[in-house]
N, CA, C and O atoms as a GROMACS GRO file, in nm:
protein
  464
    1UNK      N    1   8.786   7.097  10.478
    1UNK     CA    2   8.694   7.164  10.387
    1UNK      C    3   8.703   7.099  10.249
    1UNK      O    4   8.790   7.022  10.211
    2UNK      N    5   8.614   7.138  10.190
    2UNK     CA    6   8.584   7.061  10.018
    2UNK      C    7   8.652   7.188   9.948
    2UNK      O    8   8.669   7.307   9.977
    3UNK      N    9   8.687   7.091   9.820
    3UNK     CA   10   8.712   7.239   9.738
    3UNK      C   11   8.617   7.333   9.709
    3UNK      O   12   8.603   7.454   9.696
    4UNK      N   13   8.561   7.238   9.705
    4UNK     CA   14   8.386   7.385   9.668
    4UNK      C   15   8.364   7.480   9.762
    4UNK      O   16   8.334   7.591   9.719
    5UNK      N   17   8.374   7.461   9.927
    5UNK     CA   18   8.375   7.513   9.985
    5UNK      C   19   8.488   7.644   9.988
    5UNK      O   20   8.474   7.760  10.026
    6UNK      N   21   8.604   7.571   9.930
    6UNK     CA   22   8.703   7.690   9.946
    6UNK      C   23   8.706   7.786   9.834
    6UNK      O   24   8.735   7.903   9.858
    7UNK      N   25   8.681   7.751   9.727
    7UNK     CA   26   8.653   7.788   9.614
    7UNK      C   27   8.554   7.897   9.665
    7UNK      O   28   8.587   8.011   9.700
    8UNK      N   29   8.466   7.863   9.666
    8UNK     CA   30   8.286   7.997   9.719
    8UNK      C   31   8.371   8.094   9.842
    8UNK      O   32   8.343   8.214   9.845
    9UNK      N   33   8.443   8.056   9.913
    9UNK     CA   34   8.503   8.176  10.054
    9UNK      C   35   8.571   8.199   9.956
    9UNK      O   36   8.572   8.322   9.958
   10UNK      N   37   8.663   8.153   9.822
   10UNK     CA   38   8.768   8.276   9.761
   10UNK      C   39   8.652   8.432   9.744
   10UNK      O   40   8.644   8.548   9.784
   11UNK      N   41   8.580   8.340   9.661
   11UNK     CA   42   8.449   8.438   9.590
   11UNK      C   43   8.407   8.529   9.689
   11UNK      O   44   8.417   8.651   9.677
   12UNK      N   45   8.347   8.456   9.816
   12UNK     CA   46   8.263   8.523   9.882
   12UNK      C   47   8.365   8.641   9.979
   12UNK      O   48   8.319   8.753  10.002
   13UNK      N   49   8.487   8.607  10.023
   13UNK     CA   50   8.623   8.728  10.083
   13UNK      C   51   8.619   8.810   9.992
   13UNK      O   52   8.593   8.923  10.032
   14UNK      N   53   8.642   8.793   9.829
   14UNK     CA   54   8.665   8.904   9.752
   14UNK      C   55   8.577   8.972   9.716
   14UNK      O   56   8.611   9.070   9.651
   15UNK      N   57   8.430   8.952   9.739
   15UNK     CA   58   8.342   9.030   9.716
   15UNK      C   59   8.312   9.118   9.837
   15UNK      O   60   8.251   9.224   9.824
   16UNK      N   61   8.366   9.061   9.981
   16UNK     CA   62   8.392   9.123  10.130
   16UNK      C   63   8.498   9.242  10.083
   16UNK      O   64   8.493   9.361  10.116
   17UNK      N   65   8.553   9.205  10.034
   17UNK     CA   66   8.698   9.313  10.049
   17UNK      C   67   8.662   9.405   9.967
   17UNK      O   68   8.671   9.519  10.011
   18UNK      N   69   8.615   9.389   9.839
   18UNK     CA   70   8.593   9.478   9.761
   18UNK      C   71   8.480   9.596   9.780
   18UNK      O   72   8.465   9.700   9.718
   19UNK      N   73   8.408   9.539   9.890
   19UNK     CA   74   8.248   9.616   9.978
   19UNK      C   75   8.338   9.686  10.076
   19UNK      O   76   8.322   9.808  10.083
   20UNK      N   77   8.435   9.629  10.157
   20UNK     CA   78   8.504   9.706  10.292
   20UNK      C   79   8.586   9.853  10.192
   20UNK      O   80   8.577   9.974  10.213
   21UNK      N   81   8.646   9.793  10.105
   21UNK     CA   82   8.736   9.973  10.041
   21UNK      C   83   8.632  10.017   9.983
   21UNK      O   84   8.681  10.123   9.943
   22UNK      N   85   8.503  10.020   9.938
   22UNK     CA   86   8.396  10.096   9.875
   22UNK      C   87   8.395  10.190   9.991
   22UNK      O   88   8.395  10.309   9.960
   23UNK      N   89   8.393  10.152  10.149
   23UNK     CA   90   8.325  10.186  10.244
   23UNK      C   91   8.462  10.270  10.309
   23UNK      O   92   8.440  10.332  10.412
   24UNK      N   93   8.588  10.273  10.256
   24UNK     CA   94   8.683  10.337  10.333
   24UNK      C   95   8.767  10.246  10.431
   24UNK      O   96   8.840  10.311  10.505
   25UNK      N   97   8.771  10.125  10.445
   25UNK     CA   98   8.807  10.029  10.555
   25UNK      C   99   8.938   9.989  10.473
   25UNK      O  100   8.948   9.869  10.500
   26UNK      N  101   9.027  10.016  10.402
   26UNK     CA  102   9.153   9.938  10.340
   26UNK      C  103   9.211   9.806  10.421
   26UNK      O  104   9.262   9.712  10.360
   27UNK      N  105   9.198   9.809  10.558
   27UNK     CA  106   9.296   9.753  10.663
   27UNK      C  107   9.202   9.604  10.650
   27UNK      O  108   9.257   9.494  10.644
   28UNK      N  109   9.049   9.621  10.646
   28UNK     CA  110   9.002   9.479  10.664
   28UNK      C  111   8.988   9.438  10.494
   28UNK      O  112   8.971   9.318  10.472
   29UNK      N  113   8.994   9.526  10.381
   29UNK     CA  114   8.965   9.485  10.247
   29UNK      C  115   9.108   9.441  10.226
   29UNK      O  116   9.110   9.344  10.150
   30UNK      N  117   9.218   9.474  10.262
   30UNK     CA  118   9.347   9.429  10.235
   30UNK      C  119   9.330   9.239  10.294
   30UNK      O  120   9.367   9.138  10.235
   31UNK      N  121   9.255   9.254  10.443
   31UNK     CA  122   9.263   9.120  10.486
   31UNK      C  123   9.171   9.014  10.383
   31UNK      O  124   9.206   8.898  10.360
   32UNK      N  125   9.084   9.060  10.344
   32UNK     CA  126   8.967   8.980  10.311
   32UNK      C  127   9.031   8.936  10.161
   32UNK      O  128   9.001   8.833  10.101
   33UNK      N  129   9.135   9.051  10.110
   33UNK     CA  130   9.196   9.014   9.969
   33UNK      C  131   9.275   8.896   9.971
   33UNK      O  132   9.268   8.811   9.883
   34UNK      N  133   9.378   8.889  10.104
   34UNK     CA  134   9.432   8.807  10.141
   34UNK      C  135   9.397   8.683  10.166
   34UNK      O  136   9.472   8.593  10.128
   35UNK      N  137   9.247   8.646  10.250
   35UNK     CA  138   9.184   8.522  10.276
   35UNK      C  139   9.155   8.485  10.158
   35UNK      O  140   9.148   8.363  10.141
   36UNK      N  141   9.128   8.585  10.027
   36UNK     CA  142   9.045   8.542   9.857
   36UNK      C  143   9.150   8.445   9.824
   36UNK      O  144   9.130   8.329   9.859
   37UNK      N  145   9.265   8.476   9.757
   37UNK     CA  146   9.377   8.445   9.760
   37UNK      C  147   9.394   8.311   9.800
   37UNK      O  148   9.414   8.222   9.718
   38UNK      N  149   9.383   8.290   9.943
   38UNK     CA  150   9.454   8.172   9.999
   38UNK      C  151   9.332   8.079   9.971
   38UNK      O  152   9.348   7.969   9.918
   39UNK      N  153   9.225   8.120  10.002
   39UNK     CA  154   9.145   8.002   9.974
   39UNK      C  155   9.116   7.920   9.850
   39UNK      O  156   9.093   7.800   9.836
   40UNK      N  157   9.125   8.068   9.727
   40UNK     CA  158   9.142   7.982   9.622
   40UNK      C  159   9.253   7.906   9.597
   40UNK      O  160   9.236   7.789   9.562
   41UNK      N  161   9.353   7.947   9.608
   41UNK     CA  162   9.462   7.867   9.677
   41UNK      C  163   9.497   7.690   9.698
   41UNK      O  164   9.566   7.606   9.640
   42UNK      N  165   9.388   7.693   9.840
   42UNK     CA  166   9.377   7.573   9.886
   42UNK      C  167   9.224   7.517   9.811
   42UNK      O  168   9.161   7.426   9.864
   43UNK      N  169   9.186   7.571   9.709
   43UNK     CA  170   9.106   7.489   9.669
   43UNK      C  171   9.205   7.388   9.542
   43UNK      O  172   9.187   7.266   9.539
   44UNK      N  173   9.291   7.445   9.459
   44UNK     CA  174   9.341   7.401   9.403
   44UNK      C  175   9.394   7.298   9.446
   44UNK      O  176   9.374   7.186   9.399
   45UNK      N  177   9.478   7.327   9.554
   45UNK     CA  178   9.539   7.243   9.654
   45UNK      C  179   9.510   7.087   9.720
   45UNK      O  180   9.589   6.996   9.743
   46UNK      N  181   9.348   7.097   9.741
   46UNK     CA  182   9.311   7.006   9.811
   46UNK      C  183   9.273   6.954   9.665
   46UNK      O  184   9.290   6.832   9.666
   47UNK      N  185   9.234   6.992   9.552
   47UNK     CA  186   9.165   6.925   9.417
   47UNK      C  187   9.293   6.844   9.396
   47UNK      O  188   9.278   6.723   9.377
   48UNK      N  189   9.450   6.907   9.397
   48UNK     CA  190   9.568   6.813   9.345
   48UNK      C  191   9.627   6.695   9.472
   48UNK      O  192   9.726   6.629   9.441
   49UNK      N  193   9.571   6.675   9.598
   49UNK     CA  194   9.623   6.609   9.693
   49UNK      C  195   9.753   6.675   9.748
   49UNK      O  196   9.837   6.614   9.814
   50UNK      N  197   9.759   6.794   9.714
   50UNK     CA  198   9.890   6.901   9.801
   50UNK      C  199   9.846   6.932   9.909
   50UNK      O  200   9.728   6.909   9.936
   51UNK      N  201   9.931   6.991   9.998
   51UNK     CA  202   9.966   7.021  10.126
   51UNK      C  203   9.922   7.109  10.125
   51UNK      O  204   9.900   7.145  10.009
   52UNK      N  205   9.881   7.196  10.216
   52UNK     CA  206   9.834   7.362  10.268
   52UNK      C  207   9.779   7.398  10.358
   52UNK      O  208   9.662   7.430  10.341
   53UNK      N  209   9.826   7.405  10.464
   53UNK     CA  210   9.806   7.392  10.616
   53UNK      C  211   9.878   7.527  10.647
   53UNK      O  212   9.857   7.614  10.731
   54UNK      N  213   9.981   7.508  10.538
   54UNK     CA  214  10.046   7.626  10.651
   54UNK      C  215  10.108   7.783  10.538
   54UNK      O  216  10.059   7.758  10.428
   55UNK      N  217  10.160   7.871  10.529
   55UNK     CA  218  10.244   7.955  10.430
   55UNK      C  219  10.274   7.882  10.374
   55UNK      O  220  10.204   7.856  10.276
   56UNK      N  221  10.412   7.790  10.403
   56UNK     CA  222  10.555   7.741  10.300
   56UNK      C  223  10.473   7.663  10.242
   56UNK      O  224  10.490   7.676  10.120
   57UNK      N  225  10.366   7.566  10.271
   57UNK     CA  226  10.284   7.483  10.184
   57UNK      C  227  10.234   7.579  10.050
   57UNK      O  228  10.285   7.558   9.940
   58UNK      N  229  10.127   7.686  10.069
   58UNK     CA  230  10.109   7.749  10.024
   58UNK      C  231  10.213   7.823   9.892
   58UNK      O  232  10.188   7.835   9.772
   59UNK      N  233  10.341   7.865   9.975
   59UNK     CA  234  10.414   7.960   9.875
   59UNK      C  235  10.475   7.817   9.780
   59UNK      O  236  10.490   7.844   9.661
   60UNK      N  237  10.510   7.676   9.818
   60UNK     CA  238  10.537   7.571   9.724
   60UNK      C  239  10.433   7.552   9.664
   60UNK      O  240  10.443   7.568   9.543
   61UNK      N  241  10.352   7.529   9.694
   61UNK     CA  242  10.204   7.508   9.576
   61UNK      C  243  10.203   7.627   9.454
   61UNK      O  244  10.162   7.605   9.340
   62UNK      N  245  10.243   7.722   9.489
   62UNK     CA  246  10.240   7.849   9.399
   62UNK      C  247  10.344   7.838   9.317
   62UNK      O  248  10.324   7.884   9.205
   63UNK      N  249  10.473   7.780   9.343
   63UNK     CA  250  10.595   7.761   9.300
   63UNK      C  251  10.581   7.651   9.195
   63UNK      O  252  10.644   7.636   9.090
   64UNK      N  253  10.455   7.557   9.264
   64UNK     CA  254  10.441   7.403   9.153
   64UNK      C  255  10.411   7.486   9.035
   64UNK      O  256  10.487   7.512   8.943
   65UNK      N  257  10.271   7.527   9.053
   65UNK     CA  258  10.198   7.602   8.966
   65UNK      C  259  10.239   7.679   8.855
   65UNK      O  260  10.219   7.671   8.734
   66UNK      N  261  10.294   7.746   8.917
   66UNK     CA  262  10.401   7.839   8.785
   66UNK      C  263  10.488   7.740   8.724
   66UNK      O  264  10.501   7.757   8.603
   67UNK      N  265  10.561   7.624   8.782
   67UNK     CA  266  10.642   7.536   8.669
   67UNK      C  267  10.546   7.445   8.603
   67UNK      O  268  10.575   7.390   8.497
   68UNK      N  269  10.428   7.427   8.663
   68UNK     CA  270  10.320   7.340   8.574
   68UNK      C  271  10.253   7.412   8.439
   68UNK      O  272  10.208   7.347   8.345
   69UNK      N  273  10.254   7.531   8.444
   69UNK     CA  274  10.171   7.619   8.359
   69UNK      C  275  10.239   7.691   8.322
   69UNK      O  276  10.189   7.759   8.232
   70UNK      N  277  10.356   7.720   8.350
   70UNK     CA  278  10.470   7.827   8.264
   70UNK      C  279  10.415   7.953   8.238
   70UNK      O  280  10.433   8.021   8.137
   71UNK      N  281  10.320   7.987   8.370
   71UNK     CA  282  10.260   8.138   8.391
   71UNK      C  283  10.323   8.196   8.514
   71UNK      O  284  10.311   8.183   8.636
   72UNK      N  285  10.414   8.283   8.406
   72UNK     CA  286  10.497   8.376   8.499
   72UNK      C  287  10.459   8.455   8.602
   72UNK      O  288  10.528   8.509   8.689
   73UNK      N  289  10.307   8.457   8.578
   73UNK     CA  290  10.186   8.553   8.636
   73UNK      C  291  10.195   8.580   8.743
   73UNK      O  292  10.215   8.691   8.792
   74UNK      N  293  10.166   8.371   8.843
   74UNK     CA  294  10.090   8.340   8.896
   74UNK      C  295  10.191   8.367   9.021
   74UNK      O  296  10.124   8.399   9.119
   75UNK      N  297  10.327   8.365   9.048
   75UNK     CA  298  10.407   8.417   9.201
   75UNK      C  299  10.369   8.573   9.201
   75UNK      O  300  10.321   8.623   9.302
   76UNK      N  301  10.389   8.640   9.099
   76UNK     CA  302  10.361   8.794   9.160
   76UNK      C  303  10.203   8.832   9.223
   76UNK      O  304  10.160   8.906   9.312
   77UNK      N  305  10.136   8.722   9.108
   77UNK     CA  306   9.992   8.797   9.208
   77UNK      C  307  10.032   8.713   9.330
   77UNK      O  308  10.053   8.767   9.439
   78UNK      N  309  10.039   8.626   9.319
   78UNK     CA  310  10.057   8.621   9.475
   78UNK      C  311  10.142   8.652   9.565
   78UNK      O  312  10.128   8.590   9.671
   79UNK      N  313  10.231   8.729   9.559
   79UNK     CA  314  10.298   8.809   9.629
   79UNK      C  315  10.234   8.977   9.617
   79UNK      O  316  10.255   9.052   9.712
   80UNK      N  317  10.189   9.005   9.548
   80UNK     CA  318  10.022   9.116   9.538
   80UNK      C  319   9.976   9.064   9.660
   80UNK      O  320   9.984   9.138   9.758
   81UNK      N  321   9.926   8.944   9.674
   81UNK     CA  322   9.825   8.927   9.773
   81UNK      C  323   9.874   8.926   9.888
   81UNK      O  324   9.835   8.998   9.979
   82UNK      N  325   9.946   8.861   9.894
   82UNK     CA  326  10.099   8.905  10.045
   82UNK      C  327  10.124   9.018  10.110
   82UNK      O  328  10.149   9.032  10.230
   83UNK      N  329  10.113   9.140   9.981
   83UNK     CA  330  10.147   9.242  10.027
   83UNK      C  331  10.005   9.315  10.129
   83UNK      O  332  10.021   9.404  10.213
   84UNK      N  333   9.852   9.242  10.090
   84UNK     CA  334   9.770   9.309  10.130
   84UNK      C  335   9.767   9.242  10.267
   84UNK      O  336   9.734   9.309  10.364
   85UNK      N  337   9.803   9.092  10.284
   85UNK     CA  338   9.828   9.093  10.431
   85UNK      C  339   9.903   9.162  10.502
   85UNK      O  340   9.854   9.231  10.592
   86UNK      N  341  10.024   9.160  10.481
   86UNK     CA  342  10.097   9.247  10.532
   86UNK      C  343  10.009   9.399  10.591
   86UNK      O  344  10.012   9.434  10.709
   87UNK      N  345   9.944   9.463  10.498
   87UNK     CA  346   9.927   9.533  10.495
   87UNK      C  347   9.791   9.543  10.643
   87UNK      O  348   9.804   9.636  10.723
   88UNK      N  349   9.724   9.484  10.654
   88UNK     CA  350   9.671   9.396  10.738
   88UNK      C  351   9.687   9.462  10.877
   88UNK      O  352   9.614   9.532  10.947
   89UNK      N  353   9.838   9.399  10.891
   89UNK     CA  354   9.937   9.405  10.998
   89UNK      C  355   9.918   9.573  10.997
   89UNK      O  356   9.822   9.634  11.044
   90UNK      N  357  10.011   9.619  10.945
   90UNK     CA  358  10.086   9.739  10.897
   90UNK      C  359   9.951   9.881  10.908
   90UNK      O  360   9.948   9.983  10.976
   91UNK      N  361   9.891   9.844  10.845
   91UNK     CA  362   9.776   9.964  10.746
   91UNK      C  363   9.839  10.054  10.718
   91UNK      O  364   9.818  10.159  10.778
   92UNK      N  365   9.942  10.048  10.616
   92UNK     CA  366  10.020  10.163  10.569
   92UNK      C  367   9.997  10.199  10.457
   92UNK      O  368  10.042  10.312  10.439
   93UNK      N  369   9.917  10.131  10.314
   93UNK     CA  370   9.913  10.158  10.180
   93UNK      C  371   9.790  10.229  10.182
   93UNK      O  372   9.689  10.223  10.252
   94UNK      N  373   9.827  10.300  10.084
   94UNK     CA  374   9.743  10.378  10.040
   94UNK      C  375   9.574  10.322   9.979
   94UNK      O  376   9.606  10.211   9.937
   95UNK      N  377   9.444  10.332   9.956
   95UNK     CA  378   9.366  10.258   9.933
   95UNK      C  379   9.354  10.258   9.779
   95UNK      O  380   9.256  10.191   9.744
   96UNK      N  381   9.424  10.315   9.673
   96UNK     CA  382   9.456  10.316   9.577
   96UNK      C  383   9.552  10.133   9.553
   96UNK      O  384   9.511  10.024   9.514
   97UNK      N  385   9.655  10.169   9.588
   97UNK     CA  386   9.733  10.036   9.666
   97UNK      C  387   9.669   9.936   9.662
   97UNK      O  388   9.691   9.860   9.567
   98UNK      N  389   9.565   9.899   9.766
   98UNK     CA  390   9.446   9.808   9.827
   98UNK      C  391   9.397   9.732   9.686
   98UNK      O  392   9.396   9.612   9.655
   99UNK      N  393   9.350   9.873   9.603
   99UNK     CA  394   9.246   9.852   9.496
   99UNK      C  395   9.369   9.753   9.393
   99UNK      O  396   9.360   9.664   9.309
  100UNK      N  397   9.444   9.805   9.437
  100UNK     CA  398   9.528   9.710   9.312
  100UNK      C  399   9.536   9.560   9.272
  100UNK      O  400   9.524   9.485   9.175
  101UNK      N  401   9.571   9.563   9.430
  101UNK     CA  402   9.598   9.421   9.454
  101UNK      C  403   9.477   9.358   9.474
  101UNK      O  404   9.490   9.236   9.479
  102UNK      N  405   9.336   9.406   9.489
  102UNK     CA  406   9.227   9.319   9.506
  102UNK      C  407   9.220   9.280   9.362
  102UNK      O  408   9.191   9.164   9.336
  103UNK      N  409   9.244   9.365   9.265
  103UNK     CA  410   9.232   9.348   9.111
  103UNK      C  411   9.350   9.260   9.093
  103UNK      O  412   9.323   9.180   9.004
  104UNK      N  413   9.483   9.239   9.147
  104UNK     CA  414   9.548   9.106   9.092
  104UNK      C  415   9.482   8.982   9.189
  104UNK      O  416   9.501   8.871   9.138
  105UNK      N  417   9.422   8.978   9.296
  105UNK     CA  418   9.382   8.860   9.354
  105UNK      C  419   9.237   8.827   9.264
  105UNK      O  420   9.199   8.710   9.263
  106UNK      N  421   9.179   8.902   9.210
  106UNK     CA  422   9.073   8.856   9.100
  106UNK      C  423   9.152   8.807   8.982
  106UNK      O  424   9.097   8.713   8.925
  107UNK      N  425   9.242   8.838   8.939
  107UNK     CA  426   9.359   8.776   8.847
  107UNK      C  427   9.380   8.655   8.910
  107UNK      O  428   9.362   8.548   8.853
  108UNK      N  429   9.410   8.664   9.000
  108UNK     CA  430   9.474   8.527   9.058
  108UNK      C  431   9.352   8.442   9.073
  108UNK      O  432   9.372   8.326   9.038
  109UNK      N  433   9.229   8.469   9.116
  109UNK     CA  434   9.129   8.367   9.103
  109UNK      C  435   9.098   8.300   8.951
  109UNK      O  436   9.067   8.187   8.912
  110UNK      N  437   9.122   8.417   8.891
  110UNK     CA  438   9.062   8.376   8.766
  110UNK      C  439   9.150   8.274   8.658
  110UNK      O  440   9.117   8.230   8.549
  111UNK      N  441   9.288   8.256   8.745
  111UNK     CA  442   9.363   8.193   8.677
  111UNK      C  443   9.370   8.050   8.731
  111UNK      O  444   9.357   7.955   8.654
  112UNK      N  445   9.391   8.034   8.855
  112UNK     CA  446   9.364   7.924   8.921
  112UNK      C  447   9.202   7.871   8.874
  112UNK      O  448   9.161   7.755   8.861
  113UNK      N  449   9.149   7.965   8.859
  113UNK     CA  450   8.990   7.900   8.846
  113UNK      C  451   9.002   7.815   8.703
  113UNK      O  452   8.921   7.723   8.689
  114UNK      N  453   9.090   7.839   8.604
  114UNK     CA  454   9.097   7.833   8.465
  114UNK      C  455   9.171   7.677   8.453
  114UNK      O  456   9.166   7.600   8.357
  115UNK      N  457   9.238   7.658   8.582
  115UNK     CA  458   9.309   7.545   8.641
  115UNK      C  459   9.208   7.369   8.658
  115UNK      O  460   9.216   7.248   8.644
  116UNK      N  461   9.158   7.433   8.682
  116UNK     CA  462   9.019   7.338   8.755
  116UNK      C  463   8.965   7.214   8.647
  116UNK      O  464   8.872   7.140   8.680
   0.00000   0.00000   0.00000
């Protein structure tokens, strides 16, 4: 995939997720928070010639990031966004919960986006 491509599925999951908890669905808006997340993610990713195929790629790219930018921010939202996979799995949080973390994975886009 292009970054552009991954970049527009961050956008286009988080505007999914944020329509699924309007509607009462937490379990697929938790997932769709999660796909926002990763894709913006790997857009960064594929823009710097990094790895991201897999998690550990992923959670090191996040690890670069924060020592590149000295934004303490950027591991917790994404461990925010972790939690909504999980949650995924699980469907145990509350949709209060859900709402949270879709609001740090819009954090997290908006910071990576600021990256670019």
């Amino acid at each position: 995939m292009t970054t552009q491509t991954y970049h527009d599925a961050a956008l286009h999951l988080l505007g999914q997720a944020e329509s699924e908890l309007k509607v009462g669905d937490a379990r697929q808006a938790s997932e769709k928070g999660w796909g926002a997340a990763t894709q913006i993610l790997k857009a960064i990713c594929e823009r710097r010639g990094w790895h991201h195929r897999n998690y550990k790629a992923l959670a090191r790219a996040v690890k670069r990031l924060e020592e590149e930018t000295s934004d303490q921010e950027i591991r917790p939202l994404f461990r925010s966004a972790n939690l909504l996979h999980v949650n995924f799995y699980e469907d145990a949080e509350e949709p209060q919960i859900v709402a949270d973390g879709l609001r740090d994975v819009r954090r997290f886009i908006d910071k990576l986006d600021a990256l670019s």
